[in-house]
C-alpha positions as CSV (number, residue, x, y, z in Angstrom):
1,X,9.8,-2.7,0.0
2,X,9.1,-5.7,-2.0
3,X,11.7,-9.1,-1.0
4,X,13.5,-9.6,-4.2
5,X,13.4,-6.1,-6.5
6,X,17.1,-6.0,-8.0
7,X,18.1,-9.8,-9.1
8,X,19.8,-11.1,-12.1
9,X,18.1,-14.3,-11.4
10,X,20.3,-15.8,-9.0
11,X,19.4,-15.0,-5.1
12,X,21.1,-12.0,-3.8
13,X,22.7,-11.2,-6.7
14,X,23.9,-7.8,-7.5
15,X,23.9,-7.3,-11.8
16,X,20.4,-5.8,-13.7
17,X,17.2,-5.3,-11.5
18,X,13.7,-7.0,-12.8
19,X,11.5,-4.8,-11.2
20,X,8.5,-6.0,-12.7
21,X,8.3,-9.9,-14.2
22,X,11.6,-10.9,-15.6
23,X,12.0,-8.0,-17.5
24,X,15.5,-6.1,-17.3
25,X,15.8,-3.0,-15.1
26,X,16.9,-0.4,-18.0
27,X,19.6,0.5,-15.9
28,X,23.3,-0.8,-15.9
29,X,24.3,0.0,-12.5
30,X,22.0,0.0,-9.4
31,X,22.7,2.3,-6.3
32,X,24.7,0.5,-3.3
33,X,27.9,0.9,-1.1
34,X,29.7,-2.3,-1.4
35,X,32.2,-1.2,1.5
36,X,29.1,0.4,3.8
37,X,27.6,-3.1,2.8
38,X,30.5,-4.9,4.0
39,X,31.4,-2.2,7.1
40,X,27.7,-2.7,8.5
41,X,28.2,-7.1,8.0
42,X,31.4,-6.7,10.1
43,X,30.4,-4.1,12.8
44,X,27.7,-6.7,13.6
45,X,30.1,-10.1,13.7
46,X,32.5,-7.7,15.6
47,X,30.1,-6.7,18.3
48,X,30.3,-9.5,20.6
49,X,28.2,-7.8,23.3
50,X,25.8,-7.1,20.6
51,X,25.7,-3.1,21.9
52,X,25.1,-1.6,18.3
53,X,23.3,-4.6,16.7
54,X,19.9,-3.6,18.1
55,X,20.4,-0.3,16.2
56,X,21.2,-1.6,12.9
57,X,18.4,-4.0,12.9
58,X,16.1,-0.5,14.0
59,X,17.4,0.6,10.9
60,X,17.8,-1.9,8.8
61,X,14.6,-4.3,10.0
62,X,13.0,-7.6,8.5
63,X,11.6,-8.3,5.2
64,X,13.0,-6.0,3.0
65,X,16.4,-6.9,1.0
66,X,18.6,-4.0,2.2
67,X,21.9,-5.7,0.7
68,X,23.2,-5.8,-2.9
69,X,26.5,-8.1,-2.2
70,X,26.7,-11.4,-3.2
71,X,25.2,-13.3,-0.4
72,X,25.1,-10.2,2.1
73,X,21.5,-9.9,2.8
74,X,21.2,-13.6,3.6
75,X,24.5,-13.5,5.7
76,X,22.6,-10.2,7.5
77,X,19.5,-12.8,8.6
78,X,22.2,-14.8,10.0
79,X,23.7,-12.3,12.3
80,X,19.9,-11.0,12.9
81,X,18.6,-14.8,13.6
82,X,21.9,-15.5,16.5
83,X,20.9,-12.8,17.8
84,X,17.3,-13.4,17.9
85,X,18.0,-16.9,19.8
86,X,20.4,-15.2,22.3
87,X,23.4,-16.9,21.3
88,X,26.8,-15.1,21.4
89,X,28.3,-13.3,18.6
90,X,30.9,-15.7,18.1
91,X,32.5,-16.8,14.7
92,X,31.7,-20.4,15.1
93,X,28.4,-20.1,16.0
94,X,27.9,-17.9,12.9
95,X,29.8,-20.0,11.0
96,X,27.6,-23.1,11.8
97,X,24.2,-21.0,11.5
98,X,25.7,-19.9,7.6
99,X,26.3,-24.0,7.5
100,X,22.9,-24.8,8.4
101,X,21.5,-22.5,5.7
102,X,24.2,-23.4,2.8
103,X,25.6,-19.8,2.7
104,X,29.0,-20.7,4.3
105,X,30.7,-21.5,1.0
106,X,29.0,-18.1,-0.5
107,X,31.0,-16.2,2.6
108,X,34.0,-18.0,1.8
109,X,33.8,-20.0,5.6
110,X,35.6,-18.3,8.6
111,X,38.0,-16.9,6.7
112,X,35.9,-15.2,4.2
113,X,34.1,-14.1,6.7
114,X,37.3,-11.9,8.5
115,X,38.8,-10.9,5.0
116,X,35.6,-9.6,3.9
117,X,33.6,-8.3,6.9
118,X,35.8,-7.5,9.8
119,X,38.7,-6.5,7.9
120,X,36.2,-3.7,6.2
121,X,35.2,-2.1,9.8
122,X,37.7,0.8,10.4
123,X,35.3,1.1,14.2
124,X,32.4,-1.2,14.5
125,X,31.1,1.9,16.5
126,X,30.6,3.2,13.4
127,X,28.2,0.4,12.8
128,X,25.0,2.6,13.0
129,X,26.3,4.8,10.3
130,X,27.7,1.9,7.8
131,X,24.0,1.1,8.2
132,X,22.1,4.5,7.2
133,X,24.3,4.8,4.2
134,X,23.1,1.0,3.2
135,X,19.1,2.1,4.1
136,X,19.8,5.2,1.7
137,X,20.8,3.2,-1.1
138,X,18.5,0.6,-0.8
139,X,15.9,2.8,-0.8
140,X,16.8,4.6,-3.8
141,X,16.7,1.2,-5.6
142,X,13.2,1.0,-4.7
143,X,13.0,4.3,-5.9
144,X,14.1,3.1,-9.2
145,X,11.7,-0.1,-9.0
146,X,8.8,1.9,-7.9
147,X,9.2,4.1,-10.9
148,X,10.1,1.3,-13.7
149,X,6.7,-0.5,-12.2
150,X,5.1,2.5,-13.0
151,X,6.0,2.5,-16.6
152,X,4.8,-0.7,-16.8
153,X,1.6,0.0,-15.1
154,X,0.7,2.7,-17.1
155,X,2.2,0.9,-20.7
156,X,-0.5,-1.8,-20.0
157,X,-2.9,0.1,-18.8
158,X,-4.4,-2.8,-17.4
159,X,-5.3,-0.6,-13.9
160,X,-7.4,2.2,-13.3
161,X,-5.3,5.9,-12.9
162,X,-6.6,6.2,-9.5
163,X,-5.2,2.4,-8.6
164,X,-2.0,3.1,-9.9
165,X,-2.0,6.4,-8.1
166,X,-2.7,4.4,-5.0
167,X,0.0,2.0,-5.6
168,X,2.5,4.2,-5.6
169,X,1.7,6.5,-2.7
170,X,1.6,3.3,-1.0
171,X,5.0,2.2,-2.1
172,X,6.0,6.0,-1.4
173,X,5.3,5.9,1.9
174,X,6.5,2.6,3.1
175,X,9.7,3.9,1.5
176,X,9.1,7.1,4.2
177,X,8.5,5.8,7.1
178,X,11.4,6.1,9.8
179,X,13.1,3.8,10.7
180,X,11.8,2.2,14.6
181,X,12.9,4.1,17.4
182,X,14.7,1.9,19.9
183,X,13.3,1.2,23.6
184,X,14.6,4.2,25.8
185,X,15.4,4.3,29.8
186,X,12.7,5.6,31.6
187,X,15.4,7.9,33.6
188,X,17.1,9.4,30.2
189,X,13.0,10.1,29.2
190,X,12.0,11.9,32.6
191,X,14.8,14.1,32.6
192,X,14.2,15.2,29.0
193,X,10.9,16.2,29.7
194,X,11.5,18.0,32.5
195,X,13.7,20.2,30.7
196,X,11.3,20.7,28.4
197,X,8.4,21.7,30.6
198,X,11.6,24.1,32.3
199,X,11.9,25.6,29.1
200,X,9.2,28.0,28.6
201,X,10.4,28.8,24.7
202,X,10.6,25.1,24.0
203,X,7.1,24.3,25.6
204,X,5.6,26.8,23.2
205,X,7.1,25.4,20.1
206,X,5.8,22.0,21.3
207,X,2.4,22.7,22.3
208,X,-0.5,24.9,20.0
209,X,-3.2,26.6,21.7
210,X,-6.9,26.7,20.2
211,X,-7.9,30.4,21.4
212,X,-10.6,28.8,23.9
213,X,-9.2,29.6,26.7
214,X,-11.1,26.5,29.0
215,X,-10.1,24.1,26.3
216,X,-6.5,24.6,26.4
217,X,-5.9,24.7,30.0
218,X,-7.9,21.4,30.3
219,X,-6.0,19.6,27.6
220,X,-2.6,21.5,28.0
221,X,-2.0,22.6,24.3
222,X,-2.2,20.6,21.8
223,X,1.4,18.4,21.2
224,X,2.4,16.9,18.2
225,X,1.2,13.8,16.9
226,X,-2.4,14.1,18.9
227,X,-5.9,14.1,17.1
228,X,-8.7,16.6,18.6
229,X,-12.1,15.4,17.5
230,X,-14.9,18.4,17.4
231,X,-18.4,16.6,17.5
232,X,-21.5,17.9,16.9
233,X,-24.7,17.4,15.2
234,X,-25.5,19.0,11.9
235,X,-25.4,22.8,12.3
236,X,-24.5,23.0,15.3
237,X,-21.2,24.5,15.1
238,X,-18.1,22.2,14.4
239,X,-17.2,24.1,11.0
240,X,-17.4,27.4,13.2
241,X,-15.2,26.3,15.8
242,X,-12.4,24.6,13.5
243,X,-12.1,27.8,11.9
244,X,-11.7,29.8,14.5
245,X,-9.4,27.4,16.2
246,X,-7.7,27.8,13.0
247,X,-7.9,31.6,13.0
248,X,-6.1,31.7,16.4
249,X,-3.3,29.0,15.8
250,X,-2.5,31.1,12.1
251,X,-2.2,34.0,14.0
252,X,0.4,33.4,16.9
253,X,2.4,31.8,13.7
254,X,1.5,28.5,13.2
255,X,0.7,27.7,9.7
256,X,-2.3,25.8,9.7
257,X,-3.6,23.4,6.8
258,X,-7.4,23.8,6.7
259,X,-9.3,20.7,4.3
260,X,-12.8,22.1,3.7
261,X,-14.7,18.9,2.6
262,X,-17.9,20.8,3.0
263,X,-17.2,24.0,2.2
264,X,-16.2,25.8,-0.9
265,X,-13.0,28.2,-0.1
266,X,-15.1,30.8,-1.2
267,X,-17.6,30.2,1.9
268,X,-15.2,30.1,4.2
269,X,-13.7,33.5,3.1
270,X,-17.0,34.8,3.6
271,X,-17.2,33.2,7.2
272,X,-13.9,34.9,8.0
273,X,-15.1,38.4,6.7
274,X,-18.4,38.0,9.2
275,X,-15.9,36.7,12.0
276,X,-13.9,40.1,11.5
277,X,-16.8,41.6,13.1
278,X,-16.7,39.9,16.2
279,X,-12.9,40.8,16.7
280,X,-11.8,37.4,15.6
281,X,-9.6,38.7,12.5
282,X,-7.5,36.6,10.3
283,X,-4.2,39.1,11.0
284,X,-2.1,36.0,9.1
285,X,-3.9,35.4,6.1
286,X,-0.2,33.7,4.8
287,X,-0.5,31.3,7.4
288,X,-3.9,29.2,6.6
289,X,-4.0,27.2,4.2
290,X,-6.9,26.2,2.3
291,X,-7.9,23.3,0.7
292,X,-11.5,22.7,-0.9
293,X,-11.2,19.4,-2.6
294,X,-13.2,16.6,-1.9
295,X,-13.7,13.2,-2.0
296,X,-10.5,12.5,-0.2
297,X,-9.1,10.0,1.5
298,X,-6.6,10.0,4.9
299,X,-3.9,9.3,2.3
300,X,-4.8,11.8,0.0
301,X,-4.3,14.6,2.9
302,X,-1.1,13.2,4.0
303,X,0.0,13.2,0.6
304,X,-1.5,16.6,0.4
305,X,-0.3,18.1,4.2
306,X,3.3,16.3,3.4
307,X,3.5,18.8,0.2
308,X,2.3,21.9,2.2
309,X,5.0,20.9,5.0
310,X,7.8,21.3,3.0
311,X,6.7,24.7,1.2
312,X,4.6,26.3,4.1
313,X,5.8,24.4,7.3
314,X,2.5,24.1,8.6
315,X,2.5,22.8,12.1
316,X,-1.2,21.7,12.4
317,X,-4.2,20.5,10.6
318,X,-7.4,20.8,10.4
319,X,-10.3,17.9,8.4
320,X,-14.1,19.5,8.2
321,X,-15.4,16.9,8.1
322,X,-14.0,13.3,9.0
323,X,-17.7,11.9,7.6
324,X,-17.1,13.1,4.4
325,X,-13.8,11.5,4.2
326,X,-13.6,8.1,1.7
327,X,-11.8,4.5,2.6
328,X,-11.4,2.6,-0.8
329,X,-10.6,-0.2,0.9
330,X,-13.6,-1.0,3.4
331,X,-16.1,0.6,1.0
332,X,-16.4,-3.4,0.4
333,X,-17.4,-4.4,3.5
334,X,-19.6,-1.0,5.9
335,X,-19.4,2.1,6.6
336,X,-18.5,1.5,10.2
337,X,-15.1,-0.2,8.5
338,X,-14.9,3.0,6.7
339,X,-14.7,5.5,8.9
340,X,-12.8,3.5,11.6
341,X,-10.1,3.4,8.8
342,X,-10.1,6.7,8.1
343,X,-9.9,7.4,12.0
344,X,-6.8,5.6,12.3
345,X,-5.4,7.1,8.6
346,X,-6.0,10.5,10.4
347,X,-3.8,9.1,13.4
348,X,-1.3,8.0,11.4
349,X,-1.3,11.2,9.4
350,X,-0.6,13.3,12.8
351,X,2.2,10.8,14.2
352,X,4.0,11.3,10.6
353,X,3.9,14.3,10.2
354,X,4.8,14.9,13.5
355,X,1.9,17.8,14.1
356,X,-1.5,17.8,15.9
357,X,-5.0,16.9,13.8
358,X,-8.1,18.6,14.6
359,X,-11.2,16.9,12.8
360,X,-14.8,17.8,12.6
361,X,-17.1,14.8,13.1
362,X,-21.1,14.0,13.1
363,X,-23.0,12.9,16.1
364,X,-26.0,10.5,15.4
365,X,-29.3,11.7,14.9
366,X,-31.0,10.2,17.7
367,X,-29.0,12.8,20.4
368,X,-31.9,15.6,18.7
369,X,-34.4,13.6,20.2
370,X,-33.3,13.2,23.6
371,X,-32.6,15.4,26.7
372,X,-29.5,14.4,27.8
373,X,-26.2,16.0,26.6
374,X,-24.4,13.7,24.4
375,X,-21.3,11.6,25.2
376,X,-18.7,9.4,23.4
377,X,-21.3,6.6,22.5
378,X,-22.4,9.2,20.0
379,X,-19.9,9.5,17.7
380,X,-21.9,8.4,14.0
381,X,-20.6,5.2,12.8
382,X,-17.6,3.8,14.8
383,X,-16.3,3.3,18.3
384,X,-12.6,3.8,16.7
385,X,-13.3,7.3,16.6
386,X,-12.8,8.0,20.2
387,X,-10.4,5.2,20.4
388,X,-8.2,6.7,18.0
389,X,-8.5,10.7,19.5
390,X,-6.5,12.3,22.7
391,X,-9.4,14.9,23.0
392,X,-13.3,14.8,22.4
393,X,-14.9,18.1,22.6
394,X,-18.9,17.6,21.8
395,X,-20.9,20.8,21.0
396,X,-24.5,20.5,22.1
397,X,-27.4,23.4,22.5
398,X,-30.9,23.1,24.0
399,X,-33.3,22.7,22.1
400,X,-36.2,25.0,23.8
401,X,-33.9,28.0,22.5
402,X,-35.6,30.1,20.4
403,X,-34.4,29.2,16.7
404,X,-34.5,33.1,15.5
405,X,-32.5,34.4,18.2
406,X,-29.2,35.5,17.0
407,X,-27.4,34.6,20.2
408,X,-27.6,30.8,21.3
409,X,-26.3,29.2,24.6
410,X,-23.7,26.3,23.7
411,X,-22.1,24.1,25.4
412,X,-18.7,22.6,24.7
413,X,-18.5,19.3,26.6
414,X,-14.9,17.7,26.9
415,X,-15.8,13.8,26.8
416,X,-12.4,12.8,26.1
417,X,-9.2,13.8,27.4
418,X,-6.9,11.4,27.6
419,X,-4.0,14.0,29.6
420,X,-6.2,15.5,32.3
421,X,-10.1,15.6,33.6
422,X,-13.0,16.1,31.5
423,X,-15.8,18.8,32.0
424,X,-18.1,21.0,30.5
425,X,-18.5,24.5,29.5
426,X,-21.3,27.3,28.7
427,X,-20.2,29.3,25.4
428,X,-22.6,31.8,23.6
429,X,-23.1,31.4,20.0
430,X,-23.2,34.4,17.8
431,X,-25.1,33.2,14.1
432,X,-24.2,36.4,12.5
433,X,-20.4,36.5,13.2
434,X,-20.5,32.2,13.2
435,X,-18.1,32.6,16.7
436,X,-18.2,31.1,20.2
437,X,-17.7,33.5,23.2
438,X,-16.8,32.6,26.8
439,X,-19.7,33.1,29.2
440,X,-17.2,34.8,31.9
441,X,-16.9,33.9,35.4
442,X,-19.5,31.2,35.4
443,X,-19.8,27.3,35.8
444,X,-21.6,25.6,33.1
445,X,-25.0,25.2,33.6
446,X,-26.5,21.9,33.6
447,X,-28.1,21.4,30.2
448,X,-30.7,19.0,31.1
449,X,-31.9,21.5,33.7
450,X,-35.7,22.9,31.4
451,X,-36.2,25.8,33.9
452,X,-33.0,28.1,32.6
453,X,-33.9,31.5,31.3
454,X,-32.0,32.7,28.9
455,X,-31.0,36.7,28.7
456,X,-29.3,38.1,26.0
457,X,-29.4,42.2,27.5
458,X,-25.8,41.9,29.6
459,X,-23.9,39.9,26.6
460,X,-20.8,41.8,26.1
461,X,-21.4,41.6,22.0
């Protein structure tokens, strides 16, 4: 939120809002809760062991004005700069802090300072409350502001669409972000998540399986929040193991938002018809979503996943591919700034939306030419991509394998898992159904080893 988006002119005042310039906000009367205002001042002056303070300035933290009261919001930095210096919530020390910054008079001194504030607190208790009730209205100011700044935007036209599209999905989602969570005892944490791990219904709800069976009981499910990055060089594979990652997760009921950068929605129906072959059938079709746009941006599928939260309730994405993904803002400067940007957009995207993020991503060019399997140095175009991700699965196949054989030996190689140990697996590849099979009952082989033999006649498929 911007400092100063609701003034008549004079600081902290409370009468029209110039949103943009000097101009007058069109509207008389802005949002607020004078006594919430005045509750939330007074909880804080009243809390002389400062036990709720640190949960009002969670809520309420710096920089933006989150007080329409005459003088409020600079009174607020008061109380928030005592306590910042470890002073005691006292009245005279507040009262000389408001002196030193010429706001006592504003308060009306000590006395203004009970009438108003503590006078207004039916529990200072309360305080956290009085404070989410001031955070709701400020926010609908901005609300207000964001729109009138909009208008004006658009009336000049002196911006691109696309820039003023950005602009407000930026202001947008400052305005969502949650408020900080407070610091939490280590004791209170560990039992909670030992009643989670207890509860078998609730470790389900919290953790999604892929449908490779290897993969999930190295990494444990996949939890909210996490990124799994599939890497692989150019048709290798990755697109065929999203989906049916996909496939598996839509089917034991988790809707599943699927962005196709590289694929047409029509293409992947057809990869899901030849998949039906293999027994790997779409039995949810309600619950994958697909979207086929491209050109996007991380923003662009928060924006997008945020929508298709609130009227599917998907509970997990999937990006094919992150390399096709655009950064506006390091297109400036390399591609390496690029894709670490979208890396961490991608990150963020999974933290806010509080669900896992599965994304597809290229391996450089130079692993076809060598014989060793890849590993995270791989990774095209930035080290933030395995910084970023809990898991890294790489997909890699030999290249003496004959290229018109239907059935291909694969390995899936976890290079990343930053829960548990890393390893690697032998898969078989079938072209025709585009699915991965477990080889059953055997150890990876080493794929560096050139004197394998590779039989197709005992494949169960």
């Amino acid at each position: 939120m911007t400092r100063r988006i609701y003034t008549d002119g004079a600081e902290g005042g409370n009468g029209r809002a110039a949103a943009a310039g000097n101009a007058p906000h069109p509207f008389d009367r802005l949002p607020h809760d004078d006594e919430a205002e005045k509750a939330t001042l007074g909880s804080m002056v009243m809390d002389l062991e400062k036990q709720i303070i640190p949960t009002i300035r969670a809520i309420l933290p710096p920089g933006p004005v989150w007080f329409m009261g005459p003088a409020y919001q600079p009174f607020f930095d008061v109380l928030c700069a005592v306590c910042e210096m470890g002073k005691p919530m006292d009245s005279i020390i507040v009262a000389a802090e408001c002196h030193k910054r010429g706001i006592l008079e504003e308060i009306g001194g000590i006395p203004g300072m009970v009438d108003q504030f503590v006078l207004s607190v039916a529990s200072w208790h309360n305080g956290k409350y009085y404070a989410e009730i001031v955070r709701e209205k400020a926010i609908l100011r901005e609300l207000i502001a964001t729109g009138y700044a909009t208008m004006e935007a658009c009336t000049a036209s002196l911006a691109l669409p696309a820039d003023i599209v950005r602009m407000i999905e930026a202001r947008i989602a400052m305005l969502a972000r949650q408020p900080e969570s407070l610091p939490i005892e280590i004791g209170a944490l560990t039992a909670q998540v030992i009643r989670e791990m207890e509860s078998t219904e609730e470790g389900v709800a919290r953790k999604l399986n892929t449908g490779f069976e290897w993969v999930d009981r190295k990494c444990g499910g996949l939890c909210a929040g996490q990124v799994f990055i599939v890497g692989a060089r150019t048709s290798v594979g990755k697109t065929a193991w999203a989906l049916q990652a996909a496939v598996h997760m839509a089917n034991h009921g988790t809707a599943v938002a699927y962005f196709s950068l590289e694929m047409k929605a029509r293409e992947l129906a057809k990869r899901l018809i030849a998949m039906n072959a293999s027994g790997c059938v779409l039995s949810d079709a309600a619950h994958l979503i697909i979207d086929d746009n491209g050109g996007v941006t991380a923003a662009d599928i928060q924006r997008r996943a945020e929508r298709m939260k609130r009227s599917h309730g998907i509970g997990a994405i999937v990006v094919d591919h992150l390399h096709l993904m655009e950064d506006h803002r390091g297109a400036r400067e390399s591609r390496q700034v690029e894709v670490s940007n979208i890396s961490r957009g991608l990150k963020r995207a999974a933290t806010r939306l509080d669900v896992p993020v599965i994304a597809a991503a290229q391996l450089n060019r130079q692993i076809e030419h060598s014989a060793r399997i890849p590993g995270l140095a791989d990774l095209r175009d930035s080290g933030a991509i395995e910084q970023d991700a809990d898991y890294v699965l790489l997909l890699h196949r030999d290249g003496k394998q004959n290229p018109e054989a239907d059935i291909e030996k694969m390995w899936c190689i976890l290079a990343k898992n930053r829960h548990g140990s890393t390893g690697i697996r032998e898969y078989r590849f079938v072209k025709r159904t585009a699915t991965f099979h477990p080889v059953e009952d055997r150890p990876a082989a080493d794929p560096t080893d050139r004197v394998l033999e590779y039989v197709h006649e005992d494949l169960p498929f």
